[in-house]
C-alpha positions as CSV (number, residue, x, y, z in Angstrom):
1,X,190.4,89.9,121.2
2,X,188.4,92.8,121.5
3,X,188.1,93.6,117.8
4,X,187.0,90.6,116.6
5,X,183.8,90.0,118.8
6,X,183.1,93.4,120.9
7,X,180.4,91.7,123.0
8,X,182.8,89.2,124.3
9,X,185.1,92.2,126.0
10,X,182.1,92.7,128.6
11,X,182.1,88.5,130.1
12,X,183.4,87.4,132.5
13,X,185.6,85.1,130.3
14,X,187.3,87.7,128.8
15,X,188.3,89.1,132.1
16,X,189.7,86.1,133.2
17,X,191.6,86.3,129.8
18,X,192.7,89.9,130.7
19,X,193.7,89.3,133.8
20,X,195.8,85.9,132.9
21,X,198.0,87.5,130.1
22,X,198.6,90.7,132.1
23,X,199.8,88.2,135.2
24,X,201.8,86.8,132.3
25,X,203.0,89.8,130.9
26,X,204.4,90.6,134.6
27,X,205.4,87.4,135.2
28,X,203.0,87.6,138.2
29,X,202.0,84.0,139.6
30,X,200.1,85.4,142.3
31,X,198.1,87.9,140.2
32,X,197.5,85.1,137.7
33,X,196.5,82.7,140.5
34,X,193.7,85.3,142.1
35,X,192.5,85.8,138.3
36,X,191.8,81.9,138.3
37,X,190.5,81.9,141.8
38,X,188.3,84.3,141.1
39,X,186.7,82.9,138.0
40,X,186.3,80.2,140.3
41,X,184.3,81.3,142.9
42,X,181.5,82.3,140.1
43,X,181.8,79.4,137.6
44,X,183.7,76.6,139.0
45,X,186.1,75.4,136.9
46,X,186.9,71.6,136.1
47,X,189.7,69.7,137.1
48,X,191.0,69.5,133.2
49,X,190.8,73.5,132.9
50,X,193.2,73.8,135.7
51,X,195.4,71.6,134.8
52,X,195.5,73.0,131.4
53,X,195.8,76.8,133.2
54,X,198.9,75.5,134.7
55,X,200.8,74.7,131.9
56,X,200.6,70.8,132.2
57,X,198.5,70.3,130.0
């Protein structure tokens, strides 16, 4: 992700990014779930973007 548009690695999107696939990648829920959180509690996210995070949508 980095490569293709440097300014992106410093948001805070990209973190949340990060921080999803590396839950992922340990098959961490609770890691995965404080990345979310997180995000959260500095943009709140919309009922459809959680659903979508959870893999129901």
């Amino acid at each position: 992700m980095q490569e293709l548009d440097p300014a992106f690695s410093g948001t805070r999107e990209y973190k949340l990014l990060a921080d999803m696939a590396a839950a992922m990648d340990k098959e961490d829920v609770a890691k995965f779930t404080d990345a979310v959180k997180e995000f959260d509690s500095m943009i709140k996210l919309k009922v459809i973007h959680v659903f979508r995070f959870s893999g129901n949508g």
